[in-house]
C-alpha positions as CSV (number, residue, x, y, z in Angstrom):
1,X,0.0,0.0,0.0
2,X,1.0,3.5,-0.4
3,X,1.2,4.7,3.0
4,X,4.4,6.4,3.3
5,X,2.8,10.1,2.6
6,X,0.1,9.4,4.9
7,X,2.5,8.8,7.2
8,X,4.5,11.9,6.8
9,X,1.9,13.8,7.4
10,X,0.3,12.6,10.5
11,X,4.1,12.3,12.4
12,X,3.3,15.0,14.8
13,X,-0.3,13.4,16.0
14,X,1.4,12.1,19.2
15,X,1.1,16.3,20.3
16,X,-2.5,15.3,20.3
17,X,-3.7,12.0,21.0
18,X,-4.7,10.3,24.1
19,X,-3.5,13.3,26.3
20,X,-3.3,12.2,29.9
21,X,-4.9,15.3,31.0
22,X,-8.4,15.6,32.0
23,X,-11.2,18.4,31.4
24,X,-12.6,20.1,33.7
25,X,-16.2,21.9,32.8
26,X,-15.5,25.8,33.4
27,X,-17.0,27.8,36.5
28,X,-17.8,31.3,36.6
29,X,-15.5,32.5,39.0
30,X,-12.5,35.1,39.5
31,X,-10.2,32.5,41.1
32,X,-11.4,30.0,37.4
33,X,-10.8,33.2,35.6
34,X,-7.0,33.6,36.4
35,X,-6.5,30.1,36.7
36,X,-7.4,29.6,32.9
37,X,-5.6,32.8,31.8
38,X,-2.2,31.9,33.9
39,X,-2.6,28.0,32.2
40,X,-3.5,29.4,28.8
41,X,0.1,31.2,28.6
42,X,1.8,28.0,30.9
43,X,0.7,25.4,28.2
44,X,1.0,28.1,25.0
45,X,5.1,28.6,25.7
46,X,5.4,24.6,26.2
47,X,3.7,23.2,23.1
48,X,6.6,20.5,22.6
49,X,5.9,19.1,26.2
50,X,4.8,16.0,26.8
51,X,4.2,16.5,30.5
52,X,0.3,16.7,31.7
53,X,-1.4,19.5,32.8
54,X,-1.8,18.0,35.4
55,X,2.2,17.5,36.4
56,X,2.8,20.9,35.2
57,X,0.2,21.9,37.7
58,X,1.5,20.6,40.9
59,X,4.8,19.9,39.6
60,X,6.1,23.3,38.6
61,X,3.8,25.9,38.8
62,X,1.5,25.4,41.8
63,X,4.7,26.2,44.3
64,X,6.2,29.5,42.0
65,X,6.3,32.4,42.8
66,X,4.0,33.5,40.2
67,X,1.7,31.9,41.7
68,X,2.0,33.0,45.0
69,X,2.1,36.5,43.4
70,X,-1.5,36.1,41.4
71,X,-3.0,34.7,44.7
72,X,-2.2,37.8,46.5
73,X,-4.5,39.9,44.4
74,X,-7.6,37.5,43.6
75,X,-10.4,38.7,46.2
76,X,-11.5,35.8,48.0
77,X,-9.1,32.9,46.0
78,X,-10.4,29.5,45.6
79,X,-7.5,27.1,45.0
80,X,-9.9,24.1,43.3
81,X,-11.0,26.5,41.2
82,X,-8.2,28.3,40.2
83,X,-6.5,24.6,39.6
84,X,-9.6,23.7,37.4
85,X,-9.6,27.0,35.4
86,X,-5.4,26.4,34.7
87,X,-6.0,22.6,33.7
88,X,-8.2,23.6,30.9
89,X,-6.2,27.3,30.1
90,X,-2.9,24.9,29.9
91,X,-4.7,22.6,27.3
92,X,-6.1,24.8,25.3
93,X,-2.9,27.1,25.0
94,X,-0.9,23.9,24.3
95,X,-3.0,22.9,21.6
96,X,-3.9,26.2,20.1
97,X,0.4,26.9,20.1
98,X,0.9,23.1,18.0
99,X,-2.2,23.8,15.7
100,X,-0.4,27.2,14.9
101,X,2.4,25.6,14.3
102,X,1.9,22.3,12.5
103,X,-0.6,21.9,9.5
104,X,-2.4,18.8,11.3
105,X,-4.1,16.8,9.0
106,X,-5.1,13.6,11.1
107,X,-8.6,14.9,11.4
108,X,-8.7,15.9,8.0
109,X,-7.6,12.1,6.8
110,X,-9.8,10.4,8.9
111,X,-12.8,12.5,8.3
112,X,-12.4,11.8,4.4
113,X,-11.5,8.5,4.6
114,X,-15.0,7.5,6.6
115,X,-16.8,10.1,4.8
116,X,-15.5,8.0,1.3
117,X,-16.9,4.7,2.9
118,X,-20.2,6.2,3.8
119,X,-20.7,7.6,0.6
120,X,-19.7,4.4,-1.9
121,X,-22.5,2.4,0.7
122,X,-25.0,4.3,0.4
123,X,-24.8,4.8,-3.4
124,X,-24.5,1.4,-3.5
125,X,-27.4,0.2,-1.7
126,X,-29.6,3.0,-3.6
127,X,-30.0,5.3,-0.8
128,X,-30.2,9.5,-1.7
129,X,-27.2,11.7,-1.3
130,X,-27.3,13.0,2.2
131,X,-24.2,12.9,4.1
132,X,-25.4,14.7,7.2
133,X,-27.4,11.5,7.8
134,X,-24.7,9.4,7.7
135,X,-22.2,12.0,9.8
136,X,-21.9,10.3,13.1
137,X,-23.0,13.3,16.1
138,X,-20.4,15.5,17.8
139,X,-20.8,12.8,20.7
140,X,-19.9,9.9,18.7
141,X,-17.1,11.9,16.7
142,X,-15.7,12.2,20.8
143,X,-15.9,9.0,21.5
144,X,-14.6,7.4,18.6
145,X,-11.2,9.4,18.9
146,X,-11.0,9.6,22.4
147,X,-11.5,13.4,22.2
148,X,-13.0,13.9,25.7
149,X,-9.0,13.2,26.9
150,X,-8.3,16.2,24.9
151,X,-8.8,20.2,25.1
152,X,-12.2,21.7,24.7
153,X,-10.5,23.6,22.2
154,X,-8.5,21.0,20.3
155,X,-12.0,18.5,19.8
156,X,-14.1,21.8,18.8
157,X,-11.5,22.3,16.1
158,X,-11.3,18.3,15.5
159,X,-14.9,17.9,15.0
160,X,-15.1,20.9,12.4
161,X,-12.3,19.8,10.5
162,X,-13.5,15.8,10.4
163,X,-17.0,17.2,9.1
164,X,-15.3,19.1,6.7
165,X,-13.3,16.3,5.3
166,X,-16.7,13.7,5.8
167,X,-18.6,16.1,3.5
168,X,-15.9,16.3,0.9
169,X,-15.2,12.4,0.8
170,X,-19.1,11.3,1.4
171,X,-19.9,13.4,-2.3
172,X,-16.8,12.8,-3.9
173,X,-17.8,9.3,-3.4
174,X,-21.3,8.7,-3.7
175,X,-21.0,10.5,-7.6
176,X,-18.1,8.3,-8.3
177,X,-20.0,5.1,-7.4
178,X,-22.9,5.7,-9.8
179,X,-20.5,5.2,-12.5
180,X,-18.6,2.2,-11.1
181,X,-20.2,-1.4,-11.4
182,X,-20.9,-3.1,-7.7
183,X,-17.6,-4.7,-6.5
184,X,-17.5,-7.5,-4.1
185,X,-18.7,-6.7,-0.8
186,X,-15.9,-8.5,0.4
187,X,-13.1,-6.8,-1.3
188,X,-14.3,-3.6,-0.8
189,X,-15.1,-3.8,2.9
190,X,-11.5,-5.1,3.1
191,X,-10.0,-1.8,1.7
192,X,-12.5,0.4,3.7
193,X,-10.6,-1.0,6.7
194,X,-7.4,-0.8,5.4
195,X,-7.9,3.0,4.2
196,X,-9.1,3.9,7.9
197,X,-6.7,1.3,10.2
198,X,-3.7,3.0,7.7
199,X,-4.5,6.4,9.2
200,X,-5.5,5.4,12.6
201,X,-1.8,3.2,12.8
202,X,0.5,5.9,11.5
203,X,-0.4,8.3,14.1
204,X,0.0,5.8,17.2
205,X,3.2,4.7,15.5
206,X,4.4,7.5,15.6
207,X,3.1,8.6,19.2
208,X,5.0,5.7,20.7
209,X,8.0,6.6,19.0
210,X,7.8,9.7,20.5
211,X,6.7,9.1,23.8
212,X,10.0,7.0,24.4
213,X,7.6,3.6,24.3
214,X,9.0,0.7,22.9
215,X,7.5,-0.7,19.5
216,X,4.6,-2.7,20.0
217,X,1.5,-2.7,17.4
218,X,-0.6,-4.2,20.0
219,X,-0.3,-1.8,22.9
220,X,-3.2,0.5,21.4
221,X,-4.9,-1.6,18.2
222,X,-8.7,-1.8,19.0
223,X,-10.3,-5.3,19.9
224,X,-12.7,-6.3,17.0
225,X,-15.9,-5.2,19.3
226,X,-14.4,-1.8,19.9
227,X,-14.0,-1.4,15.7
228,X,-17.3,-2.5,15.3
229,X,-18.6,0.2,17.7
230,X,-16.1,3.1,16.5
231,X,-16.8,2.3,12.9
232,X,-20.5,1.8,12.8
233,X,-19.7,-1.6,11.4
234,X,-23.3,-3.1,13.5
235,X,-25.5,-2.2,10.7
236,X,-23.6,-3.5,7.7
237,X,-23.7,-7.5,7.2
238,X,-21.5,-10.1,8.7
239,X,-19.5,-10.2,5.5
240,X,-18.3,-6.6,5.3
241,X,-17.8,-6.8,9.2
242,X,-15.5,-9.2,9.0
243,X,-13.9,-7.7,5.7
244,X,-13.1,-4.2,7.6
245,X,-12.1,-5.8,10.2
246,X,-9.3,-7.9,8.8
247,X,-8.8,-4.9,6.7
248,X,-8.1,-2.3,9.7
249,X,-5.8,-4.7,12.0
250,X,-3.6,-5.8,9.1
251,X,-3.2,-2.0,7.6
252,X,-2.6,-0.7,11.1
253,X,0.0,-3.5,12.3
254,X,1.6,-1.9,8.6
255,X,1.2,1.8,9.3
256,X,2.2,1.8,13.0
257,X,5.6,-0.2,12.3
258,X,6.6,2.2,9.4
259,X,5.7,5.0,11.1
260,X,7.8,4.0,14.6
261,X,10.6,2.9,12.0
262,X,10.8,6.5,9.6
263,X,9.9,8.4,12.6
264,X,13.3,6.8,14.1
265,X,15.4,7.5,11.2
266,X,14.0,11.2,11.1
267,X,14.7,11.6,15.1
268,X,18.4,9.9,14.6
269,X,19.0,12.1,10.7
270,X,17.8,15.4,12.5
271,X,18.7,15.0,15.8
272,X,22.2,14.9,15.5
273,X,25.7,16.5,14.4
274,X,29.0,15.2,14.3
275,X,31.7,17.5,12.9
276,X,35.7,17.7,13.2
277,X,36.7,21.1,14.4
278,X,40.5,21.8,13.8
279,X,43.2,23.5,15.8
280,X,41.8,26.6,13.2
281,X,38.9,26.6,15.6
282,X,35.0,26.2,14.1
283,X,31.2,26.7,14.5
284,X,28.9,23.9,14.9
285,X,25.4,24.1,14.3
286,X,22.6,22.3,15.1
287,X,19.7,21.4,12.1
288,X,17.4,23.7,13.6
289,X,19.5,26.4,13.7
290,X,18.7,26.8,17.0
291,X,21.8,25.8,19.5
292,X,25.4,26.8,18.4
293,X,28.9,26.0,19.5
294,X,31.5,28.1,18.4
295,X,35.5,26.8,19.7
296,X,38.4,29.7,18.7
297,X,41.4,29.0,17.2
298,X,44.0,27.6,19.9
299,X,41.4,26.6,22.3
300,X,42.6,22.4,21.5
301,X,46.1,21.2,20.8
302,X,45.1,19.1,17.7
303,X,41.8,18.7,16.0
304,X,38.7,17.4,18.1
305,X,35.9,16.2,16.9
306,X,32.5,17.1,18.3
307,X,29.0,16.0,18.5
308,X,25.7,17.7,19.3
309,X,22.8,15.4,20.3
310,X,19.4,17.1,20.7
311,X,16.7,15.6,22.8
312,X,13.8,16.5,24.5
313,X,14.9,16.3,28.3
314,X,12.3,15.5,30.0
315,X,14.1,16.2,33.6
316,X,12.7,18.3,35.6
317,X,14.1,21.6,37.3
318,X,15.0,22.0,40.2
319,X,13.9,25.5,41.0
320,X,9.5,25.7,40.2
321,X,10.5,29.5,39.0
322,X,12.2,28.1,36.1
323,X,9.8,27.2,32.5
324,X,12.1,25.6,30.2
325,X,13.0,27.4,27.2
326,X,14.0,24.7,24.6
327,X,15.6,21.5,23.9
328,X,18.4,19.8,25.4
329,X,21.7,19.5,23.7
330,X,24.5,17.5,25.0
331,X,27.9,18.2,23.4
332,X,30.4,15.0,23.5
333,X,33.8,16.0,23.0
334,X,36.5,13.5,22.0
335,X,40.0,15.3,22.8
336,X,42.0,12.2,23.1
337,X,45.3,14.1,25.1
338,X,42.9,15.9,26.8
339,X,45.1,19.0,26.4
340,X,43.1,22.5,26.2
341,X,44.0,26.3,26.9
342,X,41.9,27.3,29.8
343,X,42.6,31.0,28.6
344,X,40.0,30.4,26.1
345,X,36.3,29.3,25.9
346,X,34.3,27.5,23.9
347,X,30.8,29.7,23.3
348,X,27.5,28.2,23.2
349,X,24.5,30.0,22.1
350,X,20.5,29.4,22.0
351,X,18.0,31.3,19.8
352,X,16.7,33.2,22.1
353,X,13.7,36.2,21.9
354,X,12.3,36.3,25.8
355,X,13.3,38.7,28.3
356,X,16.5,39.2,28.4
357,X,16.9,39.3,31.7
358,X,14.8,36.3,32.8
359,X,16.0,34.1,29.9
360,X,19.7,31.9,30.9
361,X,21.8,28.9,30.1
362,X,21.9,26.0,32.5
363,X,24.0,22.8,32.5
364,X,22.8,19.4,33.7
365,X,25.7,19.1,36.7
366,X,25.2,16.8,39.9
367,X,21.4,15.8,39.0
368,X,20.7,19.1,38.9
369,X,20.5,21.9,36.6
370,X,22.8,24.9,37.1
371,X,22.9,28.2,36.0
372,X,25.7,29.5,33.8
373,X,26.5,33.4,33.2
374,X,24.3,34.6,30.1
375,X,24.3,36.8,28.0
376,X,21.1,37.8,25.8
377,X,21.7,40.1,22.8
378,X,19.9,40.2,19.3
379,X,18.2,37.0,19.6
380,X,20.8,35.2,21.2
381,X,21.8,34.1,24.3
382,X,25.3,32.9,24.5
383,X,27.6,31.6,27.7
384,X,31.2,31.0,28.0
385,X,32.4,27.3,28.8
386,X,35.3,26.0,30.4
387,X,36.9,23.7,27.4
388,X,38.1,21.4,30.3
389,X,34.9,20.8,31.1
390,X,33.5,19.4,28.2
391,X,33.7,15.7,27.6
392,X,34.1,12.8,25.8
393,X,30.5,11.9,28.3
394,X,29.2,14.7,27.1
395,X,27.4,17.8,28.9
396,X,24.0,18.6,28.2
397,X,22.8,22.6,28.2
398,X,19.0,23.8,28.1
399,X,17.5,27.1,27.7
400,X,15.3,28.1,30.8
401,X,13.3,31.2,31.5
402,X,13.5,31.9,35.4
403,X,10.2,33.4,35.7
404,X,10.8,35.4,39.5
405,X,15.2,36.1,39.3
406,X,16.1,37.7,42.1
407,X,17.4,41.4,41.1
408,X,19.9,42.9,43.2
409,X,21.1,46.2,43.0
410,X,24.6,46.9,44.2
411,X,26.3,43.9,41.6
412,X,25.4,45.4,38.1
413,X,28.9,46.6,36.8
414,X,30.8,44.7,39.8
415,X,34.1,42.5,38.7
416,X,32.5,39.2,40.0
417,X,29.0,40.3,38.6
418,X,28.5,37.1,36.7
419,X,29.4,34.8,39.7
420,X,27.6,36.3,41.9
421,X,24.8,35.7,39.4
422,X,25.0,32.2,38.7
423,X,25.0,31.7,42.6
424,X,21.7,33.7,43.2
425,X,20.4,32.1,40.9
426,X,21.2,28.6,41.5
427,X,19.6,29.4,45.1
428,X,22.7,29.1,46.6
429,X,23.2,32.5,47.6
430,X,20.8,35.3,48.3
431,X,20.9,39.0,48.9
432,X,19.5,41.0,52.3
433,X,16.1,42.5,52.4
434,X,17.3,46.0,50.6
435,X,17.8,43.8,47.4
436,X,21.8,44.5,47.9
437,X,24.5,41.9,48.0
438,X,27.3,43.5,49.5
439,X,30.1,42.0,47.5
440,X,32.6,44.0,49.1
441,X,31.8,42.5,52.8
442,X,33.7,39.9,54.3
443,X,32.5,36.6,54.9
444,X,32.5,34.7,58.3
445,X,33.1,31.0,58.6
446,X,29.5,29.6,59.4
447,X,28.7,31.7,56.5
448,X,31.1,30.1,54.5
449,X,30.8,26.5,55.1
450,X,27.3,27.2,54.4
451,X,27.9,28.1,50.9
452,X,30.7,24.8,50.6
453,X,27.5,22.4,51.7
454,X,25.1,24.1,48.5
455,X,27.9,24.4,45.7
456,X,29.1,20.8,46.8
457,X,25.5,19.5,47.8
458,X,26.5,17.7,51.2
459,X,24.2,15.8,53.0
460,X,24.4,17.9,56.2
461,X,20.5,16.6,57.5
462,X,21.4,13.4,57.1
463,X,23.7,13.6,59.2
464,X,23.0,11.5,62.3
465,X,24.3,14.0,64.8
466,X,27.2,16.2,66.5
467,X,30.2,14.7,67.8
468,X,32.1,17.2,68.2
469,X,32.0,19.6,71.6
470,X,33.1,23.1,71.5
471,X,32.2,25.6,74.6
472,X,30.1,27.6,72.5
473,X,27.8,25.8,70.3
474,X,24.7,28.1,72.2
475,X,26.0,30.3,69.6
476,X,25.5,28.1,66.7
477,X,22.6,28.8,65.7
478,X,21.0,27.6,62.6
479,X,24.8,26.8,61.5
480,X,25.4,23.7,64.2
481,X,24.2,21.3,61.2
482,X,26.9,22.5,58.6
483,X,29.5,23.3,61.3
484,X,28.8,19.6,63.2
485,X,29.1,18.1,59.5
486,X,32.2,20.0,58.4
487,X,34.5,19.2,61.7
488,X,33.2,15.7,61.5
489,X,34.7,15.5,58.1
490,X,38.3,17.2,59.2
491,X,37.7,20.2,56.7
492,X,37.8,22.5,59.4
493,X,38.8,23.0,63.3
494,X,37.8,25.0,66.1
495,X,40.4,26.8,68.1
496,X,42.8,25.8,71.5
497,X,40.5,27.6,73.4
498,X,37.4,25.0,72.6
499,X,35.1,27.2,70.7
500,X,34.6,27.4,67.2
501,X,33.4,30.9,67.2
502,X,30.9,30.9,63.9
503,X,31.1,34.2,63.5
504,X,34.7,35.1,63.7
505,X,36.0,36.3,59.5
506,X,37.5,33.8,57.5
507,X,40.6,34.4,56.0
508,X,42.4,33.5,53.3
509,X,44.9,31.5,54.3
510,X,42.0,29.3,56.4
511,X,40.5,29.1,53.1
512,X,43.0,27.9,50.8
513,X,43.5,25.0,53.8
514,X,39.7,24.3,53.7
515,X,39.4,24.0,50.5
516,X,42.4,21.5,50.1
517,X,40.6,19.4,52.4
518,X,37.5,19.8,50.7
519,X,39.2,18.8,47.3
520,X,41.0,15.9,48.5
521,X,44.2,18.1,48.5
522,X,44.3,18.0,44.5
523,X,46.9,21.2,45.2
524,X,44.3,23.9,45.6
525,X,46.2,27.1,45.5
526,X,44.5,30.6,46.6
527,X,47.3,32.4,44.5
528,X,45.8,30.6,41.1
529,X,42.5,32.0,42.1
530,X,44.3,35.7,42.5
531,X,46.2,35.4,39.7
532,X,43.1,34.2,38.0
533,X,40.9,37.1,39.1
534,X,43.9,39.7,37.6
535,X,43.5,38.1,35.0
536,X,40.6,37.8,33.8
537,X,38.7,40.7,35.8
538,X,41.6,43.3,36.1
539,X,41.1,43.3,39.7
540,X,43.7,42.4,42.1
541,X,42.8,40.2,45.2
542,X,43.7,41.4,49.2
543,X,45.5,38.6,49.5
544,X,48.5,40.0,47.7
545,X,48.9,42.1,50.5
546,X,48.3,39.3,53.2
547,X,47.2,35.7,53.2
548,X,46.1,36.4,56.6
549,X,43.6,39.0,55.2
550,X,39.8,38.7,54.9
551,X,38.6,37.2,52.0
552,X,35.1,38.9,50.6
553,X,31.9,37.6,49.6
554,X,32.4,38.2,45.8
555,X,36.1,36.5,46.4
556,X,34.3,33.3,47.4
557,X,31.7,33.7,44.7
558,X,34.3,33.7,41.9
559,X,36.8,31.1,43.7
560,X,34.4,28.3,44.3
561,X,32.8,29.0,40.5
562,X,36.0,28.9,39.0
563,X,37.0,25.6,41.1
564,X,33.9,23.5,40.4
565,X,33.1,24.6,36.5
């Protein structure tokens, strides 16, 4: 049969079928009101999600601070309400967002293809042209295609576009049949089934494929009963029954496989790059233009080569503030000496249109995703990498739009600007309650084995309990977890005098011997981290002046990014 150009065109059905959503009727309400507004725009920027409104409810943006915000000024909030009004905003704004997109014509197919059979019967059994009669009701349309699982937005649109396509087919056939001699019932119910189970087994083909499932023509193929009921098959004879039936299941087990195997080879063909970039340097692009890396002369000792997988990442974030902002690429790297300048870096860069200062880069790092320092210009928004840190396992970047960042005034301009950034942002550090940072400040030394536990993700409430004693843990505070954990683990001491003293300002010498520790003494050296700041930010560290100095906030914020990147 020739299926391959129904196929093609009914690829992106899995967008719409079988949704695992639910639809809720709406209710005249303020709190139903916002709730379907704030879901419209929530489902409208994630078209190419597969997650449920549902999950994208309580997983994301029932906890976000945009939330929080919106509740604040609805009069009298409801939250069942305002969940029911966002459930059927975020399907609708999905669906209306893929429809925009994508020329869908699985409604359009199947409508035709029934309206054809409808119309060759009842020529040939001598019945009038009417093909209203024989259009099955809104309700049965629903049911057949499982439309009550969808938006009420996407089935109003389904509906219209299947009676559309019925009315074409149901004429275009019934006048063709008045000039064609009866054919055998047999035969033609037989290709009736196969025209409809052709359709029907492309698009869950491809679904599956999509949906990560394995192949398996069986997992959603209708029992016999269930295509007698869709089709209407109950008031033709036993003969044609049995003709469609045989017809549907063998044209679908044909459709589905072809359309899991060519939506395979499309994923694996478009999906990926794999170019050799020489010492010269290069650009790498991705087929849809939309993720670039860009490696300067110099930056590798000998040519690399360099692969760009894109994916749909279906991890989540970490942070509910954060709506993801495209796909996932992971670049693998194979620099067999492993030999890179560390004086340059490798640019990646997303198309980007959003806010620019909500949009960033983040790489998948410790189960997590992190923010990287971003900048958004012209369309773009483009971060510096670490060549070192790219690998032959690859590391995977995505595109997130952080929809509540926390603005704080005094860094803007500042030499560690960019650290400091990535830090707020990552939750790890935070400003005070005028919205400053005070960079400039020293740091004590609860405060900064505080900041060692988040960048390095220890355990610290796990742990089972103190044993250590010092004469004045009353002072502790909210710190005796990170402090009991960090003397437990020898990366720090108290003094001779038994206290610990939380509060007293770390220095840099103390620093560069906690951080040895902390490293496994891998020859941590607080001058590489001044000469690096010189360097790079044209500013010169205290230490120069003394080790035995206090180290400052933005200090720490651009040693411990520098150390872990």
């Amino acid at each position: 049969m020739k299926i391959t150009y129904r196929i093609l065109s009914v690829l992106i059905v899995l967008l719409m079928l079988l949704n695992n959503g639910m639809v809720f009727a709406a209710v005249d309400s303020l709190s139903y009101d916002a709730g379907y507004e704030a879901g419209y725009d929530y489902g409208y920027d994630r078209q190419d999600s597969k997650v449920s409104a549902i999950d994208a409810y309580n997983d994301s943006y029932k906890d976000s601070r945009a939330h929080r915000n919106l509740k604040n000024k609805i009069e009298d909030y409801k939250e069942r309400e305002f969940r029911d009004g966002f459930l059927d905003g975020y399907l609708d704004g999905h669906d209306d967002k893929v429809n925009a997109n994508q020329k869908l014509d699985y409604p359009k197919e199947l409508g035709k293809a029934l309206g054809e059979i409808s119309g060759a019967k009842a020529q040939q059994r001598g019945k009038s042209s009417d093909w209203r009669a024989s259009l099955p009701s809104s309700s049965t349309i629903s049911n057949m295609f499982d439309l009550d699982k969808q938006s009420s937005s996407y089935r109003s649109n389904f509906i219209k576009e299947f009676t559309t396509a019925f009315n074409e087919g149901y004429v275009d056939a019934y006048d063709k049949a008045a000039y064609e001699p009866d054919r055998v019932t047999l035969e033609q119910s037989v290709k009736d089934g196969e025209d409809v189970g052709m359709i029907v087994g492309a698009a869950y083909g491809a679904k599956d494929f999509y949906y990560g499932r394995y192949s398996d023509y069986r997992r959603e193929l209708p029992t016999n009963m269930d295509i007698t009921i869709q089709y209407s098959l109950n008031n033709d004879d036993v003969d044609y029954e049995d003709g469609f039936i045989s017809g549907f299941v063998s044209a679908y087990e044909e459709a589905y496989n072809q359309a899991y195997r060519e939506a395979n080879m499309s994923d694996g063909l478009n999906k990926a790059v794999s170019e050799v970039v020489p010492i010269s340097g290069g650009t790498v692009v991705t087929e849809d233009n939309r993720f670039a890396v860009d490696v300067p002369s110099g930056t590798f000792y000998h040519d690399v080569n360099l692969n760009i997988i894109t994916s749909f990442d279906v991890r989540k974030a970490n942070y509910s503030n954060l709506i993801k902002a495209s796909d996932s690429y992971t670049i693998e790297l194979s620099n067999l000496n492993g030999n890179a300048d560390e004086n340059k870096s490798v640019e990646i860069s997303f198309e980007y249109y959003g806010d620019k200062f909500k949009g960033g880069i983040y790489r998948f790092q410790d189960n997590r995703w992190l923010y990287v320092p971003t900048v958004v210009k012209d369309g773009v928004m483009s971060a510096k990498i670490n060549p070192k840190s790219l690998s032959s396992n690859g590391s995977t970047f995505s595109a997130f739009v952080d929809e509540s960042p926390e603005v704080l005034r005094d860094i803007r301009g500042h030499w560690a600007n960019d650290e400091i950034d990535a830090y707020v942002r990552r939750g790890i550090v935070s400003g005070y309650s005028d919205e400053t940072f005070r960079p400039d400040n020293n740091i004590t030394r609860a405060e900064f084995l505080t900041l060692l536990a988040k960048v390095f993700n220890w355990n610290i409430y796990a742990y089972p309990g103190s044993s250590t004693s010092f004469n004045d843990a009353a002072t502790f505070g909210n710190y005796g977890d990170v402090i009991n954990y960090a003397t437990f683990h020898d990366y720090i001491y108290g003094y001779t005098d038994g206290s610990f003293k939380p509060g007293n300002l770390i220095s840099y010498y103390e620093v560069e011997i906690i951080m040895n520790r902390v490293l496994y003494f891998r020859g941590f050296r607080w001058s590489d981290i001044a000469d690096g700041m010189l360097y790079e930010k044209k500013v010169r560290s205290g230490s120069l002046n003394s080790l035995y100095g206090n180290i400052t906030r933005a200090e720490v914020a651009y040693m411990l990014y520098k150390t872990t990147e």
